[in-house]
C-alpha positions as CSV (number, residue, x, y, z in Angstrom):
1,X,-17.1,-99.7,-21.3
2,X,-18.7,-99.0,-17.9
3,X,-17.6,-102.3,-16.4
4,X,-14.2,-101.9,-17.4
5,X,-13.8,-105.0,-19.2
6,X,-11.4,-103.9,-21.7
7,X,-8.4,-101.8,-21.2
8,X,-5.4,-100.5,-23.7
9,X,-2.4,-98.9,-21.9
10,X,1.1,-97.8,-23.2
11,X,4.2,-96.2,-22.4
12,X,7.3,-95.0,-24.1
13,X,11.0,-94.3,-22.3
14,X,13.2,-92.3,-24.2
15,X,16.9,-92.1,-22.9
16,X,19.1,-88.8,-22.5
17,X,21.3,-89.8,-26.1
18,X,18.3,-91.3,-27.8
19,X,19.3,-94.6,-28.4
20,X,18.1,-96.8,-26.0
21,X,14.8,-96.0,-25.9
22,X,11.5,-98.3,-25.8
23,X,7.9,-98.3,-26.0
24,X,5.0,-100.9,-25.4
25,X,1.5,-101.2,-25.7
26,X,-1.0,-103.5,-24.2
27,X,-4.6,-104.8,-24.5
28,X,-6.3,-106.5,-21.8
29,X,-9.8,-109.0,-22.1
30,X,-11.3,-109.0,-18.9
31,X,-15.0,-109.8,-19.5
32,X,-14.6,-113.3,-18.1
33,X,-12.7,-114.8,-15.6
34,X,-10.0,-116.2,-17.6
35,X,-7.9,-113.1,-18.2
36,X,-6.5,-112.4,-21.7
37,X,-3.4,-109.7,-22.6
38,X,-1.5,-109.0,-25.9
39,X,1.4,-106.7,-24.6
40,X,4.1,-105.7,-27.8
41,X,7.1,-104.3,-26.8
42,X,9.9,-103.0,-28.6
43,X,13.5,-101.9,-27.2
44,X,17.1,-100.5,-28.7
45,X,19.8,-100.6,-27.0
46,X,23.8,-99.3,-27.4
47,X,26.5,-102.1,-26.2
48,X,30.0,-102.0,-26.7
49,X,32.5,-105.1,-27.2
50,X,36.1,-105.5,-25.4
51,X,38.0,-104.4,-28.7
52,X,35.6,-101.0,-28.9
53,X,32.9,-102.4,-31.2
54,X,29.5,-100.8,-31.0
55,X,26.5,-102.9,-31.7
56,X,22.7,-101.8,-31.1
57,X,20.4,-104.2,-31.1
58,X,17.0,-103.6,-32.1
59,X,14.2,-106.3,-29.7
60,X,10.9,-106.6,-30.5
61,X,8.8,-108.8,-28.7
62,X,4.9,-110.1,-28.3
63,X,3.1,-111.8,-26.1
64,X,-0.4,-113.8,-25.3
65,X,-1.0,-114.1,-21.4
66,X,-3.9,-115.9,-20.0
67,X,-4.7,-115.2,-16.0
68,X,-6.9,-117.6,-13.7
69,X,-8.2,-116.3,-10.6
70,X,-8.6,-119.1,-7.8
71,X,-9.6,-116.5,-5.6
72,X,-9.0,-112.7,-4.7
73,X,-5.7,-113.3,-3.9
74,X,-4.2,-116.4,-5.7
75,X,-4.3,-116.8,-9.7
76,X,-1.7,-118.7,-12.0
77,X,-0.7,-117.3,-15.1
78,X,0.9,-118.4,-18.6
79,X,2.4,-116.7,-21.1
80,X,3.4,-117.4,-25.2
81,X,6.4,-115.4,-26.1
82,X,8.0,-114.4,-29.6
83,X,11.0,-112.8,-29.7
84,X,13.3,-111.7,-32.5
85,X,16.6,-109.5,-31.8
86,X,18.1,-107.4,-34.5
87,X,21.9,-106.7,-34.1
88,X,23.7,-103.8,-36.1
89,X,27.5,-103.4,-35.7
90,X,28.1,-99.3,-36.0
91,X,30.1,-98.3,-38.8
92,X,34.0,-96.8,-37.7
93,X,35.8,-97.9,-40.4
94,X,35.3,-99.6,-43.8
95,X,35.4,-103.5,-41.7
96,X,32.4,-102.6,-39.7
97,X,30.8,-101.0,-42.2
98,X,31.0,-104.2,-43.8
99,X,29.8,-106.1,-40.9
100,X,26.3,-107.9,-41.8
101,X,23.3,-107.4,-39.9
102,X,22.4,-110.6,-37.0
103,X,18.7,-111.9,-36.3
104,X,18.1,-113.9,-33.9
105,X,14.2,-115.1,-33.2
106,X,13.1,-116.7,-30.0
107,X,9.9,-118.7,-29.0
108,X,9.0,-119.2,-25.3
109,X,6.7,-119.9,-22.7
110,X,6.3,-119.3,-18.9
111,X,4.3,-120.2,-15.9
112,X,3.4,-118.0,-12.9
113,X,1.8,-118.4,-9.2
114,X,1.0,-115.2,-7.9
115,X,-0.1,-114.7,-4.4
116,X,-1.1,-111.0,-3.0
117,X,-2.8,-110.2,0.1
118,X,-1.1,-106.3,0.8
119,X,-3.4,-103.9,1.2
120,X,-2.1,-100.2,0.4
121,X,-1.5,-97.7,3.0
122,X,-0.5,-95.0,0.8
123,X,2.1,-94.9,-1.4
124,X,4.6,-97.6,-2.2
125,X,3.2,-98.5,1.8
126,X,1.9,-101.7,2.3
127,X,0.3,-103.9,4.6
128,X,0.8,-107.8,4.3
129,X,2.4,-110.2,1.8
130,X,2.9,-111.1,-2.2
131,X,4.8,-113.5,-3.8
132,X,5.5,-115.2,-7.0
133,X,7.0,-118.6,-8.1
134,X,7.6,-119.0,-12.0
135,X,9.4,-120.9,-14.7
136,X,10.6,-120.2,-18.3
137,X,11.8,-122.1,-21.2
138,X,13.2,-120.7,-24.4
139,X,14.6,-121.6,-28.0
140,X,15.8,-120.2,-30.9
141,X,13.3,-121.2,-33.9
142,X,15.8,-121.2,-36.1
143,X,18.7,-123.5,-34.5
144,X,19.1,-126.4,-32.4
145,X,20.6,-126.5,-29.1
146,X,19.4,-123.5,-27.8
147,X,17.1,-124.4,-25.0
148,X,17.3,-121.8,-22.3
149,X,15.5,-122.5,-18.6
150,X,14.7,-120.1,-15.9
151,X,13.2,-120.7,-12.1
152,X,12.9,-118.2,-9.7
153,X,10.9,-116.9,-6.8
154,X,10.4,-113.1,-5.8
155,X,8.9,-113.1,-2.1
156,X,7.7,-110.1,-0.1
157,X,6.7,-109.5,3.0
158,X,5.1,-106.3,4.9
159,X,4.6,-105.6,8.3
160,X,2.9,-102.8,9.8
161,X,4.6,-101.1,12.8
162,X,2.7,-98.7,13.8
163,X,0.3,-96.2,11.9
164,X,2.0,-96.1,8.5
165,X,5.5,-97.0,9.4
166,X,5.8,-100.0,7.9
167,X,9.1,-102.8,7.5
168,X,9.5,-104.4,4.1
169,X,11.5,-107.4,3.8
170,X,12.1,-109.1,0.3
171,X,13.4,-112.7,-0.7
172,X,14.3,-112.9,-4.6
173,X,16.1,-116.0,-6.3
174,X,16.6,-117.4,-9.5
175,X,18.7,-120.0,-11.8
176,X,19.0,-120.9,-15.5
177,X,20.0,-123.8,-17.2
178,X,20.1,-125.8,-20.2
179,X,22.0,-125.1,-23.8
180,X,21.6,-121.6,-23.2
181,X,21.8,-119.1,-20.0
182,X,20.9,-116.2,-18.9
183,X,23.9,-113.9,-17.0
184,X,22.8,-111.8,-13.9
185,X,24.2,-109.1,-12.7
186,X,24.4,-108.3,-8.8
187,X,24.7,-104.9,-7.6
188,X,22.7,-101.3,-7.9
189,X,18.8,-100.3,-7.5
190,X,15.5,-101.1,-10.1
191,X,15.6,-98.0,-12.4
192,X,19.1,-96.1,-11.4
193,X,19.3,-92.9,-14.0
194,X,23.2,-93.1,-14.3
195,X,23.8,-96.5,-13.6
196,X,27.6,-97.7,-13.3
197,X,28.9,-101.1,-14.2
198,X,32.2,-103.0,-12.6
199,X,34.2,-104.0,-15.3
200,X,36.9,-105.5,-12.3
201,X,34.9,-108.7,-11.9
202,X,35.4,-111.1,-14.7
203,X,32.5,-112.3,-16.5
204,X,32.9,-116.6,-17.2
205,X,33.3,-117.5,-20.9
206,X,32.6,-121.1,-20.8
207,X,28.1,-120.6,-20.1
208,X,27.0,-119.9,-23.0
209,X,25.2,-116.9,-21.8
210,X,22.5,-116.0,-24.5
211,X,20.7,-112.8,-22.0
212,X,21.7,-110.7,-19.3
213,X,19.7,-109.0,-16.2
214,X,20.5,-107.1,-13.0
215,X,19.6,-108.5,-9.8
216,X,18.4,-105.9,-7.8
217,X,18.6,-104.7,-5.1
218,X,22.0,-104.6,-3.9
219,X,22.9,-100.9,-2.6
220,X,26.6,-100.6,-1.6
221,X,28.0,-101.4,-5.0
222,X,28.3,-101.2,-9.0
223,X,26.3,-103.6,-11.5
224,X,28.7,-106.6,-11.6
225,X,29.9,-106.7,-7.9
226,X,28.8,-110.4,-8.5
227,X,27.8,-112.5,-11.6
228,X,26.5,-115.9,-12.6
229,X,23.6,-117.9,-13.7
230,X,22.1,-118.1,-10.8
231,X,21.2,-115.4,-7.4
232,X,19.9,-114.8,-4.0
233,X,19.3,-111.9,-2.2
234,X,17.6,-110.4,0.7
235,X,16.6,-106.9,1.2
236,X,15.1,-105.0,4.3
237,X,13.8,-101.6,4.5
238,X,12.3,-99.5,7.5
239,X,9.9,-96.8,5.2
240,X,9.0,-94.0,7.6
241,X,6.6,-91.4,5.9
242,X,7.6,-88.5,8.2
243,X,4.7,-86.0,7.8
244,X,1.6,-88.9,7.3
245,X,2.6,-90.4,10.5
246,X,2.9,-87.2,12.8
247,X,0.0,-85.1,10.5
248,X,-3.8,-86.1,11.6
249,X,-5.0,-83.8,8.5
250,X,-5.0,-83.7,4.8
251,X,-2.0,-82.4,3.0
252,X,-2.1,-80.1,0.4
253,X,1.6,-81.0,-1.2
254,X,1.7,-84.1,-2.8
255,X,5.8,-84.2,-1.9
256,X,5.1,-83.6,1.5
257,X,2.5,-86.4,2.0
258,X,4.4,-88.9,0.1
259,X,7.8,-87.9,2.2
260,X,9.5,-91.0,3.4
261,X,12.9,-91.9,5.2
262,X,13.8,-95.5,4.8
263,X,16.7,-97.1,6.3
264,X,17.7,-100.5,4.5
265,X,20.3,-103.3,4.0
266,X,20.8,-105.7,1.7
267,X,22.4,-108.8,1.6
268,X,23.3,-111.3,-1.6
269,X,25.7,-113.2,-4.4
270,X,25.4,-114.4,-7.7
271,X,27.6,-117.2,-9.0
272,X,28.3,-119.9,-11.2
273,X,28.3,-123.5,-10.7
274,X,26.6,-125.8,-7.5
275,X,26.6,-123.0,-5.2
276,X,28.7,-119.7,-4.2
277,X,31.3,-121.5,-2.1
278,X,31.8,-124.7,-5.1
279,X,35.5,-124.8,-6.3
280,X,33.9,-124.4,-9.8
281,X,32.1,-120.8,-9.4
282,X,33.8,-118.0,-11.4
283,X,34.4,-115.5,-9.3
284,X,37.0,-117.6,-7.2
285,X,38.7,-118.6,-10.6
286,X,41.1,-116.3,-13.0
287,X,42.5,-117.7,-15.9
288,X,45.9,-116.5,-17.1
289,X,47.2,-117.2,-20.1
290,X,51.0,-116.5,-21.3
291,X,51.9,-118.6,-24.8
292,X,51.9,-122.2,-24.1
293,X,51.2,-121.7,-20.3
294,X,47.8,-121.5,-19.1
295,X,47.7,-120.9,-14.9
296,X,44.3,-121.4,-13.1
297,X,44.7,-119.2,-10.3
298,X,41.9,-119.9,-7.2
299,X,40.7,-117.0,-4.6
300,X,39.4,-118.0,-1.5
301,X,37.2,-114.7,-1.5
302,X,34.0,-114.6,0.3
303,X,30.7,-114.6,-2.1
304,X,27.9,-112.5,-0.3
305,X,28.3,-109.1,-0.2
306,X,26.2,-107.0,2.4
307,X,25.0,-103.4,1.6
308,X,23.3,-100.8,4.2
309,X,22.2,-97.4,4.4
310,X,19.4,-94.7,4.1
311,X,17.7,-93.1,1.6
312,X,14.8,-90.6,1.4
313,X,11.4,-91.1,-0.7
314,X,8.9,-89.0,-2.3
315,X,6.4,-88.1,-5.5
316,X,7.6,-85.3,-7.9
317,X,5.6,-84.6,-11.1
318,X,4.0,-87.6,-11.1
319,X,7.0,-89.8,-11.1
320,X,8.4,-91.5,-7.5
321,X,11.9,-90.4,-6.9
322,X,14.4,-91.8,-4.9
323,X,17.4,-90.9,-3.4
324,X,20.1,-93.5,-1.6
325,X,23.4,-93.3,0.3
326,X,24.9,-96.7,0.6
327,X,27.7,-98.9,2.0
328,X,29.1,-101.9,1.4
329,X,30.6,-104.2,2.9
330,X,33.0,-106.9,0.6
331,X,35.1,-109.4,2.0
332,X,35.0,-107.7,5.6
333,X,35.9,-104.3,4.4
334,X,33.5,-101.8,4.4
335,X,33.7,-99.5,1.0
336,X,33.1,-95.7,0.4
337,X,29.5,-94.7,0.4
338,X,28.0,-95.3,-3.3
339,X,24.8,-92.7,-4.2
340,X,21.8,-93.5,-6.4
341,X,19.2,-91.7,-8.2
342,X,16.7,-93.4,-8.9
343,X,12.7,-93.8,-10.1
344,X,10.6,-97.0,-9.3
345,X,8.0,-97.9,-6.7
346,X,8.6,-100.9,-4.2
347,X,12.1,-102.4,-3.8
């Protein structure tokens, strides 16, 4: 294929205990202009329920995307979705081993705008500006009632300083609606190795949620530090790659040329209801029930929590390894410094 116009790529994860691993593969049309992809994936993963209750769910998923160029730099993109979610309660005692097996199949479609303009000034260094608007709509092809909506917008921006120090600044936002909703989860980094959930903030019982997702990035704090249906958050990073920028010759290390110091901060919520500060949003509402007397307690706790701190970048084996000291900063108190360890490009 000497023009490139076809192209199969996959990938497979497997996790330190072996159970939540994953694997996908993918096929890509491009002979013409309109774009054509089959991606299937397939993922298992290990959750636990309040009373102790393990349950691994088995997701496979395939999907038909078709791309349209306008231009070099702007396309719009749809997608056809088919889900279907396999849920196995692990066997503890004769009840659970009992427990029947749960499917649950999901159709879907979704829309993209994609803008991008950056050009690459080495790695995970850019030079100008990307975004992408989308919308999603679910069901469950087996049940009414189920219909699931998702709008969001992920915006970046990258502006070169001087040479190849470059400041990154990143807009992110979505919602979900309908029968159905999808829960995120503020707080952590994109690919965190040992990640570590806050169990502290409650979690609202009355939406329905059908999926959950990690809004990232939020350095300073747990997964959870914030939750809801819908999210904002803004991220800023100075990436200085030490050696490239004071170095007018080719390096022979691939760590040492990829070296970078970044200082960041980030800044963000996720709630429930209108907005952050409506008298309806979870996270300023405990429920507390004591036999016939239910008390609806309300906080008057500020929403957006504020993270900031430094971390260092580089390539190892092939794989882009990152290292971050953060702090964060709840209510007007600043907390002890939270570390990460993680591996993904960008923010």
């Amino acid at each position: 294929d000497l023009f490139e116009d076809y192209r199969i790529a996959g990938g497979v994860r497997l996790s330190g205990n072996f159970n939540n691993n994953e694997f996908f593969i993918s096929f890509e049309n491009l002979k013409k202009r309109l774009d054509k992809q089959i991606v299937f994936h397939r993922q298992s993963l290990i959750t636990f329920q309040t009373n102790g209750t393990g349950i691994k769910v088995h997701t496979h998923d395939l999907r038909y995307t078709l791309k349209w160029p306008f231009n070099e730099t702007l396309s719009a993109r749809g997608s056809a979705i088919i889900r279907n979610d396999r849920s196995i309660t692990l066997s503890t005692d004769v009840s659970s081993l009992m427990v029947p097996n749960t499917y649950d199949t999901w159709g879907g479609l979704k829309g993209e705008i994609v803008f991008d303009n950056a050009l690459k000034q080495g790695l995970n260094l850019y030079n100008g500006r990307r975004y992408k608007i989308f919308g999603e709509w679910y069901r469950q092809v087996d049940k009414k009632n189920t219909n699931l909506y998702v709008i969001g917008i992920d915006y970046r921006h990258y502006l070169k300083i001087h040479r190849e120090l470059i400041w990154a600044n990143r807009l992110a936002a979505s919602t979900s609606f309908g029968d159905k909703k999808l829960i995120y989860y503020l707080g952590g980094v994109d690919g965190w190795l040992k990640p570590v959930f806050n169990n502290a903030t409650n979690i609202a019982s009355d939406q329905n949620y059908a999926y959950q997702s990690v809004a990232t990035n939020m350095r300073g704090f747990n997964q959870n530090i914030r939750n809801g249906n819908s999210f904002a958050l803004i991220s800023s990073e100075l990436r200085f790659p030490v050696f490239q920028y004071f170095m007018n010759r080719p390096m022979k290390s691939d760590f040492i040329k990829n070296f970078q110091v970044v200082g960041f901060a980030d800044a963000g919520t996720a709630w429930t209801g209108k907005s952050p500060y409506s008298s309806d949003n979870s996270f300023n509402t405990d429920i507390i029930k004591n036999g016939p007397i239910t008390i609806r307690l309300i906080h008057q706790r500020e929403p957006i929590v504020v993270g900031y701190g430094i971390g260092l970048r580089s390539r190892l084996w092939g794989y882009f390894i990152r290292f971050d000291w953060a702090r964060g900063i709840e209510d007007g108190i600043v907390l002890p410094r939270v570390f990460y360890w993680s591996l993904s490009l960008d923010f």
